[in-house]
Every structure is written in structure tokens, then in C-alpha cells.
Backbone as a chain_set.jsonl record, in Angstrom:
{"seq": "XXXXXXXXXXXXXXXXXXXXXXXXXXXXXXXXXXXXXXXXXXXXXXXXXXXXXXXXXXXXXXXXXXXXXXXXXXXXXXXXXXXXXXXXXXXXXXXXXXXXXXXXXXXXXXXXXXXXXXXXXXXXXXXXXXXXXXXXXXXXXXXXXXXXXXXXXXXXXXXXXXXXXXXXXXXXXXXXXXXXXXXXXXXXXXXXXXXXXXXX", "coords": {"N": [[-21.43, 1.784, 13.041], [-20.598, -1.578, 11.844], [-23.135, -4.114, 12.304], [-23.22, -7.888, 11.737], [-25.15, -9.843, 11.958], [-25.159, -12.134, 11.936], [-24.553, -14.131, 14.221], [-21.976, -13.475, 14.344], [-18.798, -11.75, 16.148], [-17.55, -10.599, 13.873], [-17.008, -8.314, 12.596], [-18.147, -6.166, 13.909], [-17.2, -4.319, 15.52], [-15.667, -2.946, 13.925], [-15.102, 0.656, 11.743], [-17.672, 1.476, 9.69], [-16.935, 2.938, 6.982], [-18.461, 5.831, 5.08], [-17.356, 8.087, 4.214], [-14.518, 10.916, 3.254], [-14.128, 11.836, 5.974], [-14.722, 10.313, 7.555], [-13.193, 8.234, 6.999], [-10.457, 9.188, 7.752], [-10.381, 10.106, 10.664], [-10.554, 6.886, 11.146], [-8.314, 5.853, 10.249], [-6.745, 7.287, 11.465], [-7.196, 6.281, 14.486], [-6.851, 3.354, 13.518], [-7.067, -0.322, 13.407], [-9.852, -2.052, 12.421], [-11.166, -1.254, 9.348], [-14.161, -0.71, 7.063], [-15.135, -0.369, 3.969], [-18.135, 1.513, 3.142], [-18.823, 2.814, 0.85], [-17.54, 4.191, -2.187], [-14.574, 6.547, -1.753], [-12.635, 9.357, -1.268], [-9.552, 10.19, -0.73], [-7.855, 13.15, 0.098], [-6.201, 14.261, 1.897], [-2.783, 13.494, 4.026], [-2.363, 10.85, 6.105], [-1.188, 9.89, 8.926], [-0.709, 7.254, 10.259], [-0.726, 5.329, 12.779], [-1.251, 2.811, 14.593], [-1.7, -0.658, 14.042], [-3.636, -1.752, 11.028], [-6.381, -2.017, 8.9], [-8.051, -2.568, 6.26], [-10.829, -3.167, 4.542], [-11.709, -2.931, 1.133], [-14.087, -3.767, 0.089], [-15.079, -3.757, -2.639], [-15.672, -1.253, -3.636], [-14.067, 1.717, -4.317], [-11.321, 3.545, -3.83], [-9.738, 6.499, -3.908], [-6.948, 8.288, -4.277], [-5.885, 10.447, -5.849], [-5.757, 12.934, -5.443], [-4.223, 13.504, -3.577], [-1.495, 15.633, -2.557], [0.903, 14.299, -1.797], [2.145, 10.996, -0.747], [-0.521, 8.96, 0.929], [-1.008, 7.559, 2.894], [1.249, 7.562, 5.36], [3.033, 5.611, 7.777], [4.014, 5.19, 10.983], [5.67, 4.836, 14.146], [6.04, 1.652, 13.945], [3.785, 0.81, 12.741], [1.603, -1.462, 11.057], [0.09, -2.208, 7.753], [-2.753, -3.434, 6.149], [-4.585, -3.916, 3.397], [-7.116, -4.311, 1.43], [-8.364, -5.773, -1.162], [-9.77, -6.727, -3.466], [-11.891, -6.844, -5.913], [-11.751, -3.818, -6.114], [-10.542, -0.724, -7.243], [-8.147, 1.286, -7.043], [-6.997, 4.504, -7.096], [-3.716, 6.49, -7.145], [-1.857, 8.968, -6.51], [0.507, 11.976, -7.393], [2.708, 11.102, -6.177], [2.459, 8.227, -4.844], [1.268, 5.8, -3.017], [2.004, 4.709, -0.238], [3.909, 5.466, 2.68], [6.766, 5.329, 4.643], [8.449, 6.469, 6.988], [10.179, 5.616, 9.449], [10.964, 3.301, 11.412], [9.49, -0.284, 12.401], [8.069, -1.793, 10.252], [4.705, -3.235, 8.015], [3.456, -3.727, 5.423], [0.288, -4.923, 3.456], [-0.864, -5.634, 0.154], [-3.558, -6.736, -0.679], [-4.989, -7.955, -3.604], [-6.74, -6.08, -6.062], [-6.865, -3.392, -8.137], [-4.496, -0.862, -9.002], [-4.137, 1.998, -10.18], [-1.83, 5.108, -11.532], [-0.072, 8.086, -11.759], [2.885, 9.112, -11.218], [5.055, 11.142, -10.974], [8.196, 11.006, -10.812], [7.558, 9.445, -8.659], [7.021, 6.57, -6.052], [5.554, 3.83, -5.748], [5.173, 2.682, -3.253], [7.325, 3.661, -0.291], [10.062, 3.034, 1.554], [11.751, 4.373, 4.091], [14.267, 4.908, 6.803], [15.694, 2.737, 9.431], [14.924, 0.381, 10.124], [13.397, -3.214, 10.375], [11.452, -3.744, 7.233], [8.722, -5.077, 5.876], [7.065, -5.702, 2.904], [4.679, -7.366, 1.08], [3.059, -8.078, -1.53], [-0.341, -9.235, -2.799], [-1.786, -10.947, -5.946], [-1.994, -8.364, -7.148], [-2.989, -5.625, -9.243], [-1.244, -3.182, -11.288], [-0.486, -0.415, -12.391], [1.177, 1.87, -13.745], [1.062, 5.436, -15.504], [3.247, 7.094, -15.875], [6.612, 8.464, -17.002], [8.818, 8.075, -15.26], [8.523, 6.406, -12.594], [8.526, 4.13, -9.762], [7.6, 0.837, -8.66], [8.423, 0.168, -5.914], [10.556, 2.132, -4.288], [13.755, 2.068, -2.802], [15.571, 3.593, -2.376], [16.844, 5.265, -0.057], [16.457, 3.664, 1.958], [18.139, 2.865, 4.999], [18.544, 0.215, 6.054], [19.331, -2.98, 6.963], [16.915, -5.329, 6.778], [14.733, -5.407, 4.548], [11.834, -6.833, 3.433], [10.441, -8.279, 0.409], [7.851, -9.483, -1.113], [6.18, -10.894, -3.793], [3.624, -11.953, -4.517], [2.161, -13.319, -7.339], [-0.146, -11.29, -10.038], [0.048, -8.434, -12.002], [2.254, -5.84, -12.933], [3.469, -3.098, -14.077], [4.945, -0.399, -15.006], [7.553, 2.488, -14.846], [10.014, 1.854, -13.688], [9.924, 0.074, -12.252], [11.433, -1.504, -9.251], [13.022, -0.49, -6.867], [15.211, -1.958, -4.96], [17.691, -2.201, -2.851], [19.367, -3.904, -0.458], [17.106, -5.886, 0.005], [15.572, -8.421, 0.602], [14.247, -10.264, -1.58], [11.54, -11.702, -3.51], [9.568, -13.193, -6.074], [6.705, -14.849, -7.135], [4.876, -16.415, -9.768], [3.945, -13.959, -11.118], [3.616, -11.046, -13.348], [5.8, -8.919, -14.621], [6.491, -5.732, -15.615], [8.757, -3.453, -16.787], [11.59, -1.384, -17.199], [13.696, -1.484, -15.146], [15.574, -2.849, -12.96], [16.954, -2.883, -9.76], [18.842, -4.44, -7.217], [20.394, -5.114, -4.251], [20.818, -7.028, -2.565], [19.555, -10.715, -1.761], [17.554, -12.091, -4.275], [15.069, -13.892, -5.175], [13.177, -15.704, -7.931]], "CA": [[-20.713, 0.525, 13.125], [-21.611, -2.298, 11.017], [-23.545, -5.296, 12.833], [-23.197, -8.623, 10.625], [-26.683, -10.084, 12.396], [-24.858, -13.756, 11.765], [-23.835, -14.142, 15.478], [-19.979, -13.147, 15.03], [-18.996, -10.341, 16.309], [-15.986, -10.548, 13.621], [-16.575, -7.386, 12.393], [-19.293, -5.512, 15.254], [-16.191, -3.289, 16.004], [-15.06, -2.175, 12.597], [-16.218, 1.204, 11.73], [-17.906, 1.57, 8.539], [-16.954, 4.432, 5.953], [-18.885, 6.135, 3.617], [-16.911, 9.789, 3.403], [-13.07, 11.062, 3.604], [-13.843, 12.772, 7.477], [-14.776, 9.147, 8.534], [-11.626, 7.452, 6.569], [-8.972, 9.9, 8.149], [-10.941, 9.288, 12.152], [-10.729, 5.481, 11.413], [-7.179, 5.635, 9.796], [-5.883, 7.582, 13.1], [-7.678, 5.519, 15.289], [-6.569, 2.116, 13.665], [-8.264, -1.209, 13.897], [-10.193, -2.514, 11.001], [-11.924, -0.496, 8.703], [-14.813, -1.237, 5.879], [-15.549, 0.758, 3.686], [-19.688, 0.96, 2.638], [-19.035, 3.459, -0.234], [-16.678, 5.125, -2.52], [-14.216, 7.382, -1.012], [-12.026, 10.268, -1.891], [-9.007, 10.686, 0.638], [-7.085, 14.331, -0.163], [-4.603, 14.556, 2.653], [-2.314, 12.573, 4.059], [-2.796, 10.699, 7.476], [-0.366, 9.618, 10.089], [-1.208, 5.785, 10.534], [-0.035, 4.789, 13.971], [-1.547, 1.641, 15.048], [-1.981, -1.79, 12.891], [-5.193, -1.234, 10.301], [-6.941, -3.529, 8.114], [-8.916, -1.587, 5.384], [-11.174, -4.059, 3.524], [-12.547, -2.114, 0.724], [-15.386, -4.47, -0.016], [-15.502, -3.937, -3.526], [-15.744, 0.097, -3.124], [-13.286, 2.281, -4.899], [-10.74, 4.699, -3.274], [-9.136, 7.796, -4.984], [-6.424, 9.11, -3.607], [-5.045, 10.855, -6.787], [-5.765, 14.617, -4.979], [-3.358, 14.24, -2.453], [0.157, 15.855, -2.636], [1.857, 13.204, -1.074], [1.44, 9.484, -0.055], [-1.499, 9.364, 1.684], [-0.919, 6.524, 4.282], [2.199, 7.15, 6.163], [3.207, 4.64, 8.747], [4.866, 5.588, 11.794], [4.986, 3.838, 15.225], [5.888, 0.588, 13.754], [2.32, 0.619, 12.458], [1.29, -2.442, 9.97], [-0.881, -1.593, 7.201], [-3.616, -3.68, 5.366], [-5.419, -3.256, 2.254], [-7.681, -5.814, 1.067], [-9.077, -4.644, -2.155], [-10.614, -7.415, -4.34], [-12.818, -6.134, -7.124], [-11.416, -2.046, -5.985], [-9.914, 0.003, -7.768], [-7.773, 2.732, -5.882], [-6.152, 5.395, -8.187], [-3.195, 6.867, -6.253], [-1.428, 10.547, -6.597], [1.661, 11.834, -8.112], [3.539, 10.3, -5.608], [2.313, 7.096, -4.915], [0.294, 5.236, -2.006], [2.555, 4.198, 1.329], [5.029, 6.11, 3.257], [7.16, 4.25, 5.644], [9.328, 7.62, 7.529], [10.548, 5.084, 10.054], [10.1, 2.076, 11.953], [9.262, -1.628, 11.999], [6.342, -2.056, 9.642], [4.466, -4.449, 7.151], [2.543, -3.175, 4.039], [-0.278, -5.846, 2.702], [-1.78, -5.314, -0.456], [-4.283, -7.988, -1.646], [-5.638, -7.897, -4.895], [-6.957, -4.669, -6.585], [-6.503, -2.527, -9.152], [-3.971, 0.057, -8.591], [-3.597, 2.95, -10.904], [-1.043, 6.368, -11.04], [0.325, 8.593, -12.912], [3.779, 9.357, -10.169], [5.886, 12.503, -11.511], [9.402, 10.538, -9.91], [7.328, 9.407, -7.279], [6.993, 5.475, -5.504], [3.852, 3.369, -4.568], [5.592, 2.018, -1.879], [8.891, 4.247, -0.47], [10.486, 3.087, 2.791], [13.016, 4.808, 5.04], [15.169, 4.56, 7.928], [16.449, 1.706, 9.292], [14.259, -0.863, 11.256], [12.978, -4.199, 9.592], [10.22, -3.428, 7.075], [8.21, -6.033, 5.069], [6.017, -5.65, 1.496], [3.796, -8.43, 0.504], [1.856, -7.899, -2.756], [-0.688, -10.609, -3.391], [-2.21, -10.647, -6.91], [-2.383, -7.251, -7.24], [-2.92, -5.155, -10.689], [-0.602, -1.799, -10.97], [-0.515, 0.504, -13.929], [1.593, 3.719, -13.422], [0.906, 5.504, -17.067], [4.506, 8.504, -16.389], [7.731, 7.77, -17.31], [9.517, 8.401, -14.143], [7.769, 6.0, -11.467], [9.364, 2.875, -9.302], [6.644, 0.449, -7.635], [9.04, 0.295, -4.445], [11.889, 2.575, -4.179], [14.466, 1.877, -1.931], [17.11, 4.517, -2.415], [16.576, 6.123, 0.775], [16.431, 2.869, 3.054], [19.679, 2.905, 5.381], [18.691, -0.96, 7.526], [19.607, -4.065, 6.024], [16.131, -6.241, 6.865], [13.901, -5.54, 3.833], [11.519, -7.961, 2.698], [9.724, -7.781, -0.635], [7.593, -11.069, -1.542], [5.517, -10.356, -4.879], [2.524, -13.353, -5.074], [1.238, -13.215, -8.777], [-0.437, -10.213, -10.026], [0.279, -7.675, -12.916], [2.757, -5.049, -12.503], [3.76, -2.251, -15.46], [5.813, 0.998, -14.563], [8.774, 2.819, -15.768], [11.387, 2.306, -12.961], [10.432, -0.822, -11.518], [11.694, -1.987, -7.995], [14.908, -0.344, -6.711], [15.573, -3.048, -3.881], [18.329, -1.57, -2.156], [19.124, -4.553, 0.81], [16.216, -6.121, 0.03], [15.273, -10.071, -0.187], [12.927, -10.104, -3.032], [11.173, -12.853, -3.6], [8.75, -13.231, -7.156], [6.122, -15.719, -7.126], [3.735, -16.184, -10.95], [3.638, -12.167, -11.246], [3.945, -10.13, -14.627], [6.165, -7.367, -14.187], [6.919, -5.167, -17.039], [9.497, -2.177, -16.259], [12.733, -1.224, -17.755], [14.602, -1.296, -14.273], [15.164, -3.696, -11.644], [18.039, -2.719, -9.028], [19.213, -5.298, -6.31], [21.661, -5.351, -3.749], [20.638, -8.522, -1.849], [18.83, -11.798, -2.465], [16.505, -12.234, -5.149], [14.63, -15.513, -5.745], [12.624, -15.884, -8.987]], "C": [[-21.52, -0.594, 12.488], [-22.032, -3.885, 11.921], [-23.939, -6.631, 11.68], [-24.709, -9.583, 10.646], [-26.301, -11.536, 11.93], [-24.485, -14.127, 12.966], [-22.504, -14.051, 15.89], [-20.395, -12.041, 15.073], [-17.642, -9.786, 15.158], [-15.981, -8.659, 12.801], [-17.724, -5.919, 12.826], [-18.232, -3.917, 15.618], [-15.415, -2.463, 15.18], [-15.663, -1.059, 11.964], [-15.933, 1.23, 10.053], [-18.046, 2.604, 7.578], [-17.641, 4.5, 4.549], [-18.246, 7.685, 3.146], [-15.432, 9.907, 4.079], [-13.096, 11.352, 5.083], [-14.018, 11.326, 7.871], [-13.333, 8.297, 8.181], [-10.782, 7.916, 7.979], [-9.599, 9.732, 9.797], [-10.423, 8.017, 12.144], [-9.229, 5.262, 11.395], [-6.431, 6.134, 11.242], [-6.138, 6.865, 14.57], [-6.534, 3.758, 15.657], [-7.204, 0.614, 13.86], [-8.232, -1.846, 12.463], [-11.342, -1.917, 10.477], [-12.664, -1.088, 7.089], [-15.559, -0.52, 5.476], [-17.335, 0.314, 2.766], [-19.953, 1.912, 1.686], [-18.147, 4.038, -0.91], [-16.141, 6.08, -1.696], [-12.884, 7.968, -1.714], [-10.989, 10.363, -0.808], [-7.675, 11.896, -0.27], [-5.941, 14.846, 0.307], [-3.953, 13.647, 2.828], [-2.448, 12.277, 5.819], [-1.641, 9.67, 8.098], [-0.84, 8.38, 10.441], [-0.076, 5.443, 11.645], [-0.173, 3.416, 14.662], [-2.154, 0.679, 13.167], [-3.355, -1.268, 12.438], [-5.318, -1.837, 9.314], [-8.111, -2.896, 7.301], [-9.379, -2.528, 4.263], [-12.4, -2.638, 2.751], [-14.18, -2.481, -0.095], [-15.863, -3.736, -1.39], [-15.594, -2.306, -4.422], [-14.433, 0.798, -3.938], [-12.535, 3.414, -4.085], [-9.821, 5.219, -3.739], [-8.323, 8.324, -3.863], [-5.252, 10.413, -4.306], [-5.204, 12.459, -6.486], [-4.489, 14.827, -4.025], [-2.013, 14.542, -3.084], [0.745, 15.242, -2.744], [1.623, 11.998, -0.617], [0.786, 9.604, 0.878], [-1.359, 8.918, 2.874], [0.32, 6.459, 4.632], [2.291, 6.66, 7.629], [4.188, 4.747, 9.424], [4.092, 4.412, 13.12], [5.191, 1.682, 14.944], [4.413, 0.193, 13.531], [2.317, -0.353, 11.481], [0.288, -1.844, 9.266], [-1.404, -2.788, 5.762], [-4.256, -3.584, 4.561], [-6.08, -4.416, 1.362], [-8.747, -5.183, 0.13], [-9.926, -5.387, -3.305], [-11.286, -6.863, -5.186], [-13.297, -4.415, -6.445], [-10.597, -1.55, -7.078], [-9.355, 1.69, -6.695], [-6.28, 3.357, -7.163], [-5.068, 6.36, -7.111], [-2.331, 8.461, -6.982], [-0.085, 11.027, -7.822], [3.188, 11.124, -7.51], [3.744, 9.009, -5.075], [1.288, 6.799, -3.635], [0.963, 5.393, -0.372], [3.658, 4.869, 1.385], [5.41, 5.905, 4.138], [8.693, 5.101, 6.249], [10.594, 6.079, 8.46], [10.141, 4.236, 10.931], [9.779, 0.797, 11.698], [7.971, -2.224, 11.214], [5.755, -3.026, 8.657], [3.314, -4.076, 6.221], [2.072, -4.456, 3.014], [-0.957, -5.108, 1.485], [-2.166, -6.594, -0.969], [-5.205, -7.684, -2.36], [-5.995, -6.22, -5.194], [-6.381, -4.454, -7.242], [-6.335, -1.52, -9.064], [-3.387, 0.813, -10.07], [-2.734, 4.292, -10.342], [-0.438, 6.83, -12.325], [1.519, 9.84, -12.134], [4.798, 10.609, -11.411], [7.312, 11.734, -10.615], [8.864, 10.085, -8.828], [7.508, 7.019, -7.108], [6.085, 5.355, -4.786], [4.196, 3.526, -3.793], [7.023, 2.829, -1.762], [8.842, 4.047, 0.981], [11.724, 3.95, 3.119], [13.839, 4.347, 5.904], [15.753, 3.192, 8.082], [16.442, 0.029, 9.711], [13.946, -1.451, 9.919], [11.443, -3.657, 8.809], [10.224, -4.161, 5.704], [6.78, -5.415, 4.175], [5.497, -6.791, 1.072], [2.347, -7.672, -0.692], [1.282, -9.067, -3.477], [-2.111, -10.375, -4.605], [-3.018, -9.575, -7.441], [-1.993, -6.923, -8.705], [-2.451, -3.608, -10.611], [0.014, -1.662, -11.81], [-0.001, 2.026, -13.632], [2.107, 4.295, -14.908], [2.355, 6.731, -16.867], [5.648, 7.398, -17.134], [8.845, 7.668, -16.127], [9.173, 7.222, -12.7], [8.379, 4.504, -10.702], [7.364, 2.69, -8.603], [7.08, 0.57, -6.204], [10.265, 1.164, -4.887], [12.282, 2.993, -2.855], [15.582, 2.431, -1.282], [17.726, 4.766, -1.314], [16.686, 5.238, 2.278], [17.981, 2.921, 3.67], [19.584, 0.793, 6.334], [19.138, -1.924, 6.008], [18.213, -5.415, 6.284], [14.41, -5.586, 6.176], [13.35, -6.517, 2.98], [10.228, -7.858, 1.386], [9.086, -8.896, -1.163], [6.012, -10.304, -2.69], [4.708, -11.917, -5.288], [1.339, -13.244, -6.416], [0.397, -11.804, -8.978], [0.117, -9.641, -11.631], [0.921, -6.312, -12.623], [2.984, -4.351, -13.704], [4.171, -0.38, -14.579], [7.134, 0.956, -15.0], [9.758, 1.961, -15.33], [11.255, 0.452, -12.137], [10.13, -0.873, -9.816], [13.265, -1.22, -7.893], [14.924, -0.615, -5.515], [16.427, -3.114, -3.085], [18.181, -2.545, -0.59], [17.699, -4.82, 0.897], [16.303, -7.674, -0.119], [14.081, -10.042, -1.004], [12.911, -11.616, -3.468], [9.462, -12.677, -4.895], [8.021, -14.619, -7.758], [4.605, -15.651, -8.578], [3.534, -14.895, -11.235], [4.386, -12.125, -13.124], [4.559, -8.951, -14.15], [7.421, -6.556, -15.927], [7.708, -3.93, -16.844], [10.886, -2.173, -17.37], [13.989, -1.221, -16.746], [14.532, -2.458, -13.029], [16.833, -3.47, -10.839], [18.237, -3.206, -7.594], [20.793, -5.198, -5.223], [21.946, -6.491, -2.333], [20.267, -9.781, -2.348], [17.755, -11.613, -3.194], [15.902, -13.744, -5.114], [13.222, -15.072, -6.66], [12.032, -16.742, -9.256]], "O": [[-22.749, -0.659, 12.512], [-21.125, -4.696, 12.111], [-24.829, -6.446, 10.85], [-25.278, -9.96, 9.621], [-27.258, -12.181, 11.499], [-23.562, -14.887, 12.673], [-21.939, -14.294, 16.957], [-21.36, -11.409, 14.644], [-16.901, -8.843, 15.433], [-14.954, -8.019, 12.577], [-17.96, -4.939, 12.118], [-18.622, -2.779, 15.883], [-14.687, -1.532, 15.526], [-16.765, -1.327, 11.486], [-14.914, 1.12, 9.371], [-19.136, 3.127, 7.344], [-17.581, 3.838, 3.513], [-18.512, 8.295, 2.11], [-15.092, 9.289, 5.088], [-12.01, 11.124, 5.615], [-13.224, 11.075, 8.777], [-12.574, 7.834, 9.032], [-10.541, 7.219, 8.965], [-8.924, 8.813, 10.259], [-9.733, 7.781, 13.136], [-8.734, 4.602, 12.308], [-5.698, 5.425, 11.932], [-5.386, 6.927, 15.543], [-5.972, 3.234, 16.619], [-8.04, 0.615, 14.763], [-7.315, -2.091, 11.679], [-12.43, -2.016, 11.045], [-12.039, -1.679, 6.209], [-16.486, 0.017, 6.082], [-17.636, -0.674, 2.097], [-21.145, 2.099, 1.443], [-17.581, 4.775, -0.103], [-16.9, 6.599, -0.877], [-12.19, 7.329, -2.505], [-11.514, 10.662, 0.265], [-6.819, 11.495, -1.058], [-5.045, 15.499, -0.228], [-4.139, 12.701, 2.062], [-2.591, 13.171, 6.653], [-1.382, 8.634, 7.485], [-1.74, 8.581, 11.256], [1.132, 5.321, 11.444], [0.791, 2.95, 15.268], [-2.595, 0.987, 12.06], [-4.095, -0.568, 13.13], [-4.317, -2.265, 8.738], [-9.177, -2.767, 7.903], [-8.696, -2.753, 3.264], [-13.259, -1.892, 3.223], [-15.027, -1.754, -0.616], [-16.938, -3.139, -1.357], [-15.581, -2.245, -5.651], [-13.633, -0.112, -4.156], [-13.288, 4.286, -3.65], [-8.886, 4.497, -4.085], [-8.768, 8.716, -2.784], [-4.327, 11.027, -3.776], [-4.755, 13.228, -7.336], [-3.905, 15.879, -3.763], [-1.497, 13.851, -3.963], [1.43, 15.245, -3.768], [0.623, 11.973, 0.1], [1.207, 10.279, 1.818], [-1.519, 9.619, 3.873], [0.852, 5.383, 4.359], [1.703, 7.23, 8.548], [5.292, 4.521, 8.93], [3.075, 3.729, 13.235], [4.649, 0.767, 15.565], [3.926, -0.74, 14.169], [3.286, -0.139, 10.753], [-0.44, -1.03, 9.834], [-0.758, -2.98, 4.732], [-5.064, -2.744, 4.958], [-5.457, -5.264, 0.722], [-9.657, -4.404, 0.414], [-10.694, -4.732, -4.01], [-11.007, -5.689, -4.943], [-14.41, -3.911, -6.3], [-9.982, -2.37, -7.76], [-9.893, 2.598, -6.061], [-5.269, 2.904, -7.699], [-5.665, 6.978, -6.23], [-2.503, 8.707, -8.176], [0.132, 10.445, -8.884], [4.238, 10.79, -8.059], [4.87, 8.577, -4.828], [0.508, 7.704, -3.337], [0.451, 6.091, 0.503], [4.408, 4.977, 0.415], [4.61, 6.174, 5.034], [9.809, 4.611, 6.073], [11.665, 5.744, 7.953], [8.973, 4.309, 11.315], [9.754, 0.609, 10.481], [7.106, -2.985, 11.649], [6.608, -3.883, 8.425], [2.166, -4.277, 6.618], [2.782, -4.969, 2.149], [-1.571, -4.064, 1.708], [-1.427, -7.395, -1.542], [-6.235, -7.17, -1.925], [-5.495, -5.306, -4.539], [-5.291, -5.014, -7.362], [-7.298, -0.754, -8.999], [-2.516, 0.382, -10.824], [-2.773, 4.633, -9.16], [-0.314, 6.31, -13.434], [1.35, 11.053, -12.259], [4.94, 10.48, -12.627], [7.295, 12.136, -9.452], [9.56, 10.221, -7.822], [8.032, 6.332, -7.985], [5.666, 5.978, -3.811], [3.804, 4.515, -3.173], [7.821, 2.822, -2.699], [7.987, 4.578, 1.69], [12.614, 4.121, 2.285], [14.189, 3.181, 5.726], [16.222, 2.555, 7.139], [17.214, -0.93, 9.695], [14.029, -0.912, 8.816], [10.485, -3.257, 9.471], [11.042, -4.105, 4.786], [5.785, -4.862, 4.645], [6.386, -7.334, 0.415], [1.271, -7.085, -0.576], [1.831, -9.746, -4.344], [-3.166, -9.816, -4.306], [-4.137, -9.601, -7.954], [-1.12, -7.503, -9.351], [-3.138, -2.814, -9.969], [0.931, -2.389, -12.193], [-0.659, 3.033, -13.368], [3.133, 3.905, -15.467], [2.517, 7.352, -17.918], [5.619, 6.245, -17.564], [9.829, 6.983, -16.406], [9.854, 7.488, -11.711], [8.711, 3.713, -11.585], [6.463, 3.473, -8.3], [6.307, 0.993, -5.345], [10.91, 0.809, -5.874], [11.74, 3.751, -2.051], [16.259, 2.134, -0.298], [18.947, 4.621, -1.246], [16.901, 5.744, 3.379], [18.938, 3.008, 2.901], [20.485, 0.331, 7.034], [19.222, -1.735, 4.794], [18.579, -6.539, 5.939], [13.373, -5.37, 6.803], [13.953, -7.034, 2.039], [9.152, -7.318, 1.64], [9.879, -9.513, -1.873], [5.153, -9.489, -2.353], [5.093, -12.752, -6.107], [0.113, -13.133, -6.401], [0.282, -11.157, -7.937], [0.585, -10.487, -12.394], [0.173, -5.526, -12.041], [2.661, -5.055, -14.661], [3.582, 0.382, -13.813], [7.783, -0.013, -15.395], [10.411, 1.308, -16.144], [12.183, -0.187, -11.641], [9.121, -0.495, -9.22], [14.268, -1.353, -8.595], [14.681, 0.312, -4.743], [16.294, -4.064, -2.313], [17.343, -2.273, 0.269], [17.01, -4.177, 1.69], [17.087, -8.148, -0.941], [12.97, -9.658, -0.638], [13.818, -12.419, -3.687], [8.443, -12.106, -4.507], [8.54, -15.338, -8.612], [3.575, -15.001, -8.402], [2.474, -14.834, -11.857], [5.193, -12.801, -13.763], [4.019, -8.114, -13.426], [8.375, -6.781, -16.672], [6.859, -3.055, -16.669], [11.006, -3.02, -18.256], [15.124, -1.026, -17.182], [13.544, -2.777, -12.369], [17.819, -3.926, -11.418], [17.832, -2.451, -6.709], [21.967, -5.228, -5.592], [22.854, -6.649, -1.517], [20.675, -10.014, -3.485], [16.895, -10.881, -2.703], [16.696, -14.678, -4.995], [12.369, -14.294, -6.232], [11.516, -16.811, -10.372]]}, "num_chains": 1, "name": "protein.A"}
């Protein structure tokens, strides 16, 4: 556990990863996690409680796994605070959102992929579930790939707020009952599919 020796305790309780067996512990656990070295994560892990994954600069690969690595069940929230990271993600993308009320941060970083039909971000079912991407960089080199796809969502309280950043992929956003909201961002795609509010 990392002690900051400044007299907070703000992050005394956060455990500190340097290998995938400590990730996938911390990730099932929950909390707030910081990572103190490169890390490789291969499977995919069941995120049940809120989690706050500052990667302090640190790089995380998750381009081995099968399948989105971080699915979010439980109405779980999920954090990612990535500033000068780089996290390379699979053929299917990053976040998996089965069901439930949830809230997917990404701030900053540099997100690469190379998705075979797959989606960073792919929600389900039917509860309220919110995306905030704040000046994040995301490069998916197939031809097949959505940043969010929505196909699959059945609720009507999706919120999608995009705060500056650099976006580039085949497919886009397919927004499906979504309020989408696009604040200074670059987004370069050939697809954008809406069936709610947009603001631009």
C-alpha cells in the first residue's frame, strides 16, 4: 500500500500495482487503484464496486484479452485517469456494461486498438448508463470498429458527453437513445447514428 508521507491519508488505502495478479485482486475488490508500473491485464474481470484506476503515467495493455477486459456489473462506476498512459486495448475494445446503472470516466490518455467489429465502450440492458470522455486520444487502426456502440442498449437514459480530445475510428458512435453532447473534440469516423438529442 502506498504511504504519501505528506500527512493525507488521500491515498494510504489505495493499493499499489505493479503486476496483472495484483490488477485483477484490486479490480474485484474496488476502491482506488495506482498503478507503480506497467501492466499487462489478459482476462477479463467482473468489476463490481465503484473503482478509480489512476495510472500515474504507467502504461496498460490489454490487447491479449479476448474480450473487454473491464466489465461492469452491480451498478459499478468505473474510473480511469490516464494522463501521459497509454493503454492499447484488444480486438474488442475496453468496457463492458452487461447491465445496470453505471458511469464510465475516461480522462485523458492515449487509447489505441485494432477491434475486428468490436466497441471501446458497448453498453446493454436497460438501466441509466453515463460515458464521459475528457480529452482523451483514440486511434482504432481496423475497418470495422465503433468508439461506443449502442445497438444492443434496450433503456432510454444514455448519456454520452465527449470534453475535447482526438477521436479516429471506422464506425464512430452508434448512439441509439442517447443524449450526446460534443464539447472542442476531433472526431474523425465515417458513421455517426443518433436516435435522441445531440448537442454540438
Amino acid at each position: 500500500y502506498e504511504k504519501d508521507g505528506f500527512g493525507s491519508n488521500k491515498y494510504d488505502d489505495a493499493a499499489t500495482i505493479k503486476n496483472e495478479a495484483q490488477l485483477i485482486a484490486a479490480l474485484q475488490k474496488g476502491g482506488e487503484i495506482e498503478l507503480g508500473a506497467p501492466v499487462a491485464l489478459d482476462e477479463v474481470v467482473k468489476v463490481t464496486a465503484d473503482t478509480v484506476i489512476n495510472l500515474n503515467g504507467y502504461d496498460l495493455d490489454t490487447s491479449a484479452c479476448a474480450k473487454r477486459p473491464f466489465e461492469l456489473n452491480n451498478g459499478a462506476d468505473l474510473t480511469i485517469n490516464a494522463v501521459n498512459s497509454n493503454i492499447k486495448a484488444g480486438n474488442y475494445g475496453l468496457v463492458y456494461i452487461p447491465n445496470g446503472e453505471s458511469k464510465v470516466v475516461l480522462n485523458g490518455g492515449n487509447y489505441t486498438s485494432n477491434m475486428d467489429n468490436g466497441s471501446f465502450i458497448k453498453p446493454k440492458g436497460t438501466a441509466k448508463v453515463e460515458v464521459e470522455l475528457n480529452n482523451v486520444k483514440f486511434a482504432d487502426a481496423s475497418d470495422d470498429s465503433y468508439i461506443m456502440d449502442a445497438s444492443s442498449y434496450g433503456g432510454n437514459e444514455l448519456v454520452v458527453t465527449i470534453n475535447g480530445g482526438d477521436y479516429s475510428c471506422a464506425k464512430g458512435i452508434n448512439g441509439h437513445n442517447a443524449d450526446f453532447t460534443v464539447k472542442g473534440a476531433t472526431i474523425e469516423t465515417s458513421l455517426f447514428s443518433f436516435e435522441a438529442a445531440v448537442s454540438l
